[in-house]
N, C-alpha and C positions, 0 to 999 in steps of 0.2 A: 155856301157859307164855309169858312175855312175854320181850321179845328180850332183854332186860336180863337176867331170870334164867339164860335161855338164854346167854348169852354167859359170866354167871359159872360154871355149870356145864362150857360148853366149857373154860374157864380152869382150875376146880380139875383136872377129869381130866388134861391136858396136866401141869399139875405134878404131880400123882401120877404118872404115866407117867415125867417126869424125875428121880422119888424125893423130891418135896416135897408133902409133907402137911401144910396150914394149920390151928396149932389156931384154934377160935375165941375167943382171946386173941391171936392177929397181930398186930400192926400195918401195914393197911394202907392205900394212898393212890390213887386216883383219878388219874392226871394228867391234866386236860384233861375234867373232868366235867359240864360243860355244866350242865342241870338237874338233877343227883345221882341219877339213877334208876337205875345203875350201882351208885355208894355203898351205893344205898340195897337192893338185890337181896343185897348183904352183910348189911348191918345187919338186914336184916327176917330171914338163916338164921342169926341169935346171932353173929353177928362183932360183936364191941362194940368194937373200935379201928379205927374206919372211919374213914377223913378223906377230903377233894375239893379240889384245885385247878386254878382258872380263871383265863384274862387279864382275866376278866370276870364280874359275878354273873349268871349264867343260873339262878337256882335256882329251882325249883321244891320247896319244904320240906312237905316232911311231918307235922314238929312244929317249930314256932318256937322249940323247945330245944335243935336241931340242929344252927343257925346255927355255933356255937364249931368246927362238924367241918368247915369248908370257908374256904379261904384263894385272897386274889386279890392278892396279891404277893409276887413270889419272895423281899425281904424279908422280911415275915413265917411265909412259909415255914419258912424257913432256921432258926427257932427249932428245929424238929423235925428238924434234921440228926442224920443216924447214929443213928435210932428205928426206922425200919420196916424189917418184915421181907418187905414184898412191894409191887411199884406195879408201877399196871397203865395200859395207855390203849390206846384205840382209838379210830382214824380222827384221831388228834392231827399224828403226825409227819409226813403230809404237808401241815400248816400252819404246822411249825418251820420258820424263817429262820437261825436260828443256831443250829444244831445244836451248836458246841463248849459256847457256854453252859448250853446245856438237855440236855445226855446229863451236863458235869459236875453240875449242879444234881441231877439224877437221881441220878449217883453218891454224892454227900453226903449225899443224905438217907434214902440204903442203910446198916443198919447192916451190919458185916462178917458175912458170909455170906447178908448180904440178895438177893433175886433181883428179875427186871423182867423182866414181857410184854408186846409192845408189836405191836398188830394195827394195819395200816394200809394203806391201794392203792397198786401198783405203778405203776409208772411208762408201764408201757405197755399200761397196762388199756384193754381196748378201748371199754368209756363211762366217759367220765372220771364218779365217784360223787356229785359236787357240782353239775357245771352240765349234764353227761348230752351233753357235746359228745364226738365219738368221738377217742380219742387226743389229748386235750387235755393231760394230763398230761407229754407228749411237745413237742406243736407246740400253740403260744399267741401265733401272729401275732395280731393285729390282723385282716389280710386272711380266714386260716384262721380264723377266730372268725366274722366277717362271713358267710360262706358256708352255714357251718351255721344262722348266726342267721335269712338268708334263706331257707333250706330249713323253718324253722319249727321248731328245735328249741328246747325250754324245757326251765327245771325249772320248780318248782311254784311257784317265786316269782314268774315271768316272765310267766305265762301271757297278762295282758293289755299286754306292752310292746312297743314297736316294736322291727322290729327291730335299727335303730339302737343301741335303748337296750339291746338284749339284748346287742351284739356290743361296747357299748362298759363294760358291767360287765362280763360276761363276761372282759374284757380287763383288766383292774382286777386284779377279783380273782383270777387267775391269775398274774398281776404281782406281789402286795402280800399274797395270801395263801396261796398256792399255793406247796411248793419240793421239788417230786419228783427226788429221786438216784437213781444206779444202784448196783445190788446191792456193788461192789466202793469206790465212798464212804460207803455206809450204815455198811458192816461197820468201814474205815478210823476213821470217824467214832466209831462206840461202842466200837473196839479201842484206840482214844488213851486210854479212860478205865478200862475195863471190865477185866478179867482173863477173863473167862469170854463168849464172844459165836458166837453159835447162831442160825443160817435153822435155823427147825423147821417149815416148811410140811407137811413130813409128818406133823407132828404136828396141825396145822390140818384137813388131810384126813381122819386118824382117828377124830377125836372130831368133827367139825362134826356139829351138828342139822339144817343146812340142808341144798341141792341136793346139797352137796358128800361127804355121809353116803354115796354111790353108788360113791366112787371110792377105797376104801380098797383095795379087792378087787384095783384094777387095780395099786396100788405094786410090790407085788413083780414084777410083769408086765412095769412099765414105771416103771423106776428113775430115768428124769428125770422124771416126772407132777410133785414137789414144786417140781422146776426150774421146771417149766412154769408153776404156780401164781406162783410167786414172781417172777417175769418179767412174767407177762400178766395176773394177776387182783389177789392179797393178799401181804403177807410176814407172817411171823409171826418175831418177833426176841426172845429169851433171853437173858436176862443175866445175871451174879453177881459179887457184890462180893466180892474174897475178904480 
């Protein structure tokens, strides 16, 4: 099963668990779909109102018929206000800069009683998921970037660059595209717009397919484990338009 389908699967059981059953006539949207392999994990189970939006075309198409289902300006977007019944993204919101614009853009394009889940890394995940520097998400000096760039740490892009040049992207794009909030601006931020706004990490825990399938057992045990999650590793954030 591939990580895409995997991920829509974790997605529908979470909202079945919340009491939302997607027919496959939904309307749903992608935010932040990169190559549409997300989209398209719908599309290929009979969802046939699948759409994707990008600040950019990453696409990767399947059939050059599918082009009309992916939009790359919130413009154009905006034609499908108060359509869908469901939008989803993951690993997006810690690349939002302006969150009041893009949680309201979100809510618009919610029709009333539409929902939103939104999977993304926490702020003080201990490898930061993009450039694999420790607590990056947290500290993005220049200096602190430098150190790890000399201790030789990469990602998969870097493998051959000094480390100059590691420490001085590195430093960029934690700048310019990087913008990790804590749990109580997150929540402020989607509560200015939302009616309905939900940390469901426990619910992340229950149904994951990954590492994380291990520790459903211990919730009841250990009633902050979701806190934990949501602090140090993932958030997993719920929303509804009423």
């Amino acid at each position: 099963m591939s990580n895409h389908v995997s991920e829509m699967v974790l997605t529908r059981n979470i909202l079945n668990e919340l009491g939302f059953v997607l027919p496959l006539d939904a309307k749903i949207l992608d935010f932040g779909c990169g190559e549409g392999a997300a989209a398209y994990a719908y599309l290929n189970k009979g969802y046939v109102n699948v759409y994707g939006y990008d600040v950019k075309n990453y696409l990767n198409l399947q059939n050059p018929s599918d082009a009309h289902r992916f939009y790359f300006t919130l413009e154009d977007l905006a034609s499908l206000n108060g359509t869908f019944d469901f939008i989803f993204s993951n690993q997006v919101f810690e690349h939002v800069m302006d969150y009041p614009q893009t949680i309201h853009q979100i809510y618009q394009l919610l029709k009333p009683g539409g929902i939103s889940l939104h999977f993304f890394p926490s702020k003080w995940r201990l490898i930061e998921p993009h450039i694999y520097v420790p607590l990056a998400g947290a500290f993005s000096s220049r200096p602190y970037l430098s150190l790890w760039a000399r201790l030789g740490i990469r990602n998969e892009f870097q493998t051959h660059s000094t480390w100059e040049e590691v420490a001085e992207g590195n430093h960029s794009f934690c700048k310019n595209q990087l913008n990790y909030l804590g749990s109580r601006e997150i929540y402020q931020a989607f509560k200015a717009y939302f009616d309905r706004v939900e940390f469901r990490e426990d619910l992340f825990i229950k149904h994951s397919p990954g590492r994380l399938k291990m520790l459903p057992k211990f919730l009841k045990l250990m009633p902050g484990l979701a806190a934990g999650l949501r602090t140090f590793h993932s958030r997993l954030v719920f929303l509804q338009k009423y």
